[in-house]
N, C-alpha and C positions, 0 to 999 in steps of 0.2 A: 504493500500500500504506500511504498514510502514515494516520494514525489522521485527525488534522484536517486535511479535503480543503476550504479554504476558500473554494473557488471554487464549492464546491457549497452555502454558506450562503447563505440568502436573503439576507440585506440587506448583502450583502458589504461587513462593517466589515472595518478592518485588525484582524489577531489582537487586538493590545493596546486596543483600542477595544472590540473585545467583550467580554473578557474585566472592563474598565473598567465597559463596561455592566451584565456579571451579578452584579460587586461592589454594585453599585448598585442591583438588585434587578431589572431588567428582565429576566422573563420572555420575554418573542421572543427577546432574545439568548442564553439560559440553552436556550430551545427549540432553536435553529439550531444551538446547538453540540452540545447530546446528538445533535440528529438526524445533524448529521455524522460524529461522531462512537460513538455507541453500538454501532454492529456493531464495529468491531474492537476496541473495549473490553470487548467483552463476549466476542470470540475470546481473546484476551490471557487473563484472567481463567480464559478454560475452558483454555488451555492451562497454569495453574498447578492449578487446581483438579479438574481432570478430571471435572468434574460438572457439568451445567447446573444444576442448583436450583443451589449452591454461587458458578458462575458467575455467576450470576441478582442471588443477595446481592450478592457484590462489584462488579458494576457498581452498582448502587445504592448502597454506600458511597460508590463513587467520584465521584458525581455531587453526594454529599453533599458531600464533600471538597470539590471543585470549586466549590458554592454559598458553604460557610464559608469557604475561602480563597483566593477570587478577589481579593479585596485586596491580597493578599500578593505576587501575582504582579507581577514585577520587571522582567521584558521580556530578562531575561538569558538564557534561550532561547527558541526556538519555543514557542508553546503545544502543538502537537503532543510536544516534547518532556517537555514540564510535564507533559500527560495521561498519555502513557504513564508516567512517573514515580510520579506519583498513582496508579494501576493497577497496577503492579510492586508500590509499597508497600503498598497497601489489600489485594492478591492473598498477598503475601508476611505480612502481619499477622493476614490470613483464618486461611489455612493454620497457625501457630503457636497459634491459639488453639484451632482445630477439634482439634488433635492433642491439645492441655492437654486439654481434653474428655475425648477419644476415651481417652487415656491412664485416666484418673481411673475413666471408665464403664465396667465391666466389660462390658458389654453392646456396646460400639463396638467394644471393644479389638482383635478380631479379623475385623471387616465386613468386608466385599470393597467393593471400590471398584464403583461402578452398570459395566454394560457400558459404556464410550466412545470415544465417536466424535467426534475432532475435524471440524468440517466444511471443514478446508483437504486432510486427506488424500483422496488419488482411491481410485475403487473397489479398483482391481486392489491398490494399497497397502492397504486395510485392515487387513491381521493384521501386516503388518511395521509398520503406523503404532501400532497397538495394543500391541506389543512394545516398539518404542523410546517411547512416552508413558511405559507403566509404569517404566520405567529413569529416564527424564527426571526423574520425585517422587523420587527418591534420591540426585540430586544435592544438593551443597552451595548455598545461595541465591545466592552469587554466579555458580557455573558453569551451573546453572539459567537464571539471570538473562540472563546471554550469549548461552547456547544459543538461548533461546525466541524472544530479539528478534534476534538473526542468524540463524537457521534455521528457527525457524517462523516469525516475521513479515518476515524478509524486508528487517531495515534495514537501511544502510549501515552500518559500523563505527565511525566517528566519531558516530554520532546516538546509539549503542549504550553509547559510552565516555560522551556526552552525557548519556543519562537516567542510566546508571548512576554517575556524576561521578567515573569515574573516566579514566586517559589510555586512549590509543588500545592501548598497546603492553600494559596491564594485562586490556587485554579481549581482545587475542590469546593473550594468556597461560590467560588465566580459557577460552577456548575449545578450545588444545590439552588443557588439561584435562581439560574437560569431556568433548570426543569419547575421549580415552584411557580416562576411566572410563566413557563407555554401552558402548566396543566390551568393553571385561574385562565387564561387566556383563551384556554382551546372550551375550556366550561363555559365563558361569556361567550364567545364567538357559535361557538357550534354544542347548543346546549342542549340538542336530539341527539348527539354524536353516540354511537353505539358502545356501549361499556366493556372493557377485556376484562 
């Protein structure tokens, strides 16, 4: 599940060798690592933005990020950790600006969100995954933030507390949260919702 699966790069450098090369301007290595990594950046993203065009933009930010501040990168975590970080932020800066927009433009102010469909939920989940997404955009950015990389992508807790820089015990906290406000949420919203 992890974003950089570096075994599946062709010229398998060590992370910080790549990462050294694309500071550097090398193309193949700037290549191998979008390809490793572009699908789940680009899930990440849809599961902030709930839109593929939207999703579409901010992976392209993020690769932008990626080309201008591969220098930067310090080896003090995983690259896999660094991307998703890059991707939370760029997804997380998307979002605050489309809203400044959407707010200002009479004409956005009240759009519906496109029909969406993440493509990690299965069929028979579709209308409960569509339910709890819509709740998910109501969260605060941090609890947001938690929810998506431990329950929709699936990281360990520590990698989570990792890209978020914050401790482990801050991300469990940010989690009880977060599920405390989808279930009041998904109870006011959808209050025929069928009980498990």
């Amino acid at each position: 599940m992890d974003i950089c699966n570096i075994s599946s790069i062709e010229n398998h450098l060590k992370e910080t060798d790549l990462i050294q090369a694309i500071s550097q301007g090398d193309q193949d290595a700037f290549k191998s690592l979008y390809n490793a990594t572009s699908t789940n950046v680009f899930n990440t993203a849809l599961s902030y933005s709930q839109d593929t065009n939207d999703a579409e933009e901010i992976t392209q930010l993020v690769y932008i990020k990626i080309h201008k501040y591969a220098h930067s990168f310090q080896g003090n975590s995983t690259v896999n950790t660094w991307v998703y970080r890059i991707t939370v932020n760029a997804s997380l800066d998307f979002l605050k600006k489309k809203n400044r927009f959407s707010f200002m433009s009479t004409s956005l102010t009240n759009q519906e969100s496109p029909d969406f469909e993440h493509p990690g939920i299965i069929l028979e989940k579709k209308e409960e995954g569509k339910a709890l997404f819509s709740v998910i955009k109501g969260l605060p950015e941090s609890q947001k933030t938690a929810f998506i990389l431990s329950y929709i992508k699936d990281l360990p807790r520590q990698e989570v507390a990792d890209i978020m820089e914050v401790s482990l015990k801050a991300v469990e906290s940010l989690l009880q949260r977060a599920k405390s406000n989808l279930r009041k949420e998904l109870k006011n919203t959808y209050p025929h919702r069928r009980k498990k």
